[in-house]
N, C-alpha and C positions, 0 to 999 in steps of 0.2 A: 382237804382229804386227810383220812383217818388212816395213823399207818400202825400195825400190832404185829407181833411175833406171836407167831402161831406154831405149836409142837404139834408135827402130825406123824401118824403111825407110818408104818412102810405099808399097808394096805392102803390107807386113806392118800398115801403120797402116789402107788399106783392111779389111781383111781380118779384124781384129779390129774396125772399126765394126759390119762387114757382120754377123757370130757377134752384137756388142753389139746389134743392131734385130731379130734372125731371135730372140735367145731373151729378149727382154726385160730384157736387164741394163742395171742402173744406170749402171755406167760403165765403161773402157776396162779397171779392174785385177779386176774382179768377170768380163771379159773373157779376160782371161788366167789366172784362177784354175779358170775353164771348161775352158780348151783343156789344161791341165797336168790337170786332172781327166778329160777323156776321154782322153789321151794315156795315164795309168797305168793305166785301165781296157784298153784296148787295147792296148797292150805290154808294160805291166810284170808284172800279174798272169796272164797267161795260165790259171795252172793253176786259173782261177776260171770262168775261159769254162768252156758248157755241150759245146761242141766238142771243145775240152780234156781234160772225164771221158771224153766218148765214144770217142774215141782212145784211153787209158787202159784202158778196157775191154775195148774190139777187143785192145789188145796183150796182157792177159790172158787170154781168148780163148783167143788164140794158142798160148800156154805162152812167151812169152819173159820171164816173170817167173818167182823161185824163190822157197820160203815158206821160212821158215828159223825154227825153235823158238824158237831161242837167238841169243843174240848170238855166241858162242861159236861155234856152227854156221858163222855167217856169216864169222867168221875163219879157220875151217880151211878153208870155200871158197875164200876169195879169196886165203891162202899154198898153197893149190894147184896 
């Protein structure tokens, strides 16, 4: 375990009490180990959201996706 000293504002120090009583955590770093965990859920993984496949789907749908056998295929594509 990674332990840092973090300077935080008195808004930000609010704000993390407020997340630490609303979801029953122990303390202020079991607080910020929350907000970093919905934070990658909502921005970083995207392509895990259920939003995500469905837009994926729609685009193939569409035909804006090509299937390609080979790898090999897929290079004479794209030096074309």
């Amino acid at each position: 375990m990674i332990q840092a000293m973090v300077k935080l504002g008195e808004y930000e120090d609010r704000v993390l009490t407020i997340i630490k009583g609303k979801f029953g955590l122990r303390n202020k770093s079991d607080a910020i180990n929350f907000v970093i965990k919905q934070y990658e859920q909502e921005l970083l993984e995207p392509e895990l959201r259920p939003e995500y496949v469905v837009k994926i789907k729609g685009l193939e749908q569409k035909g804006n996706f090509s299937h390609f056998k080979s790898l090999d295929a897929l290079r004479k594509e794209l030096d074309a």
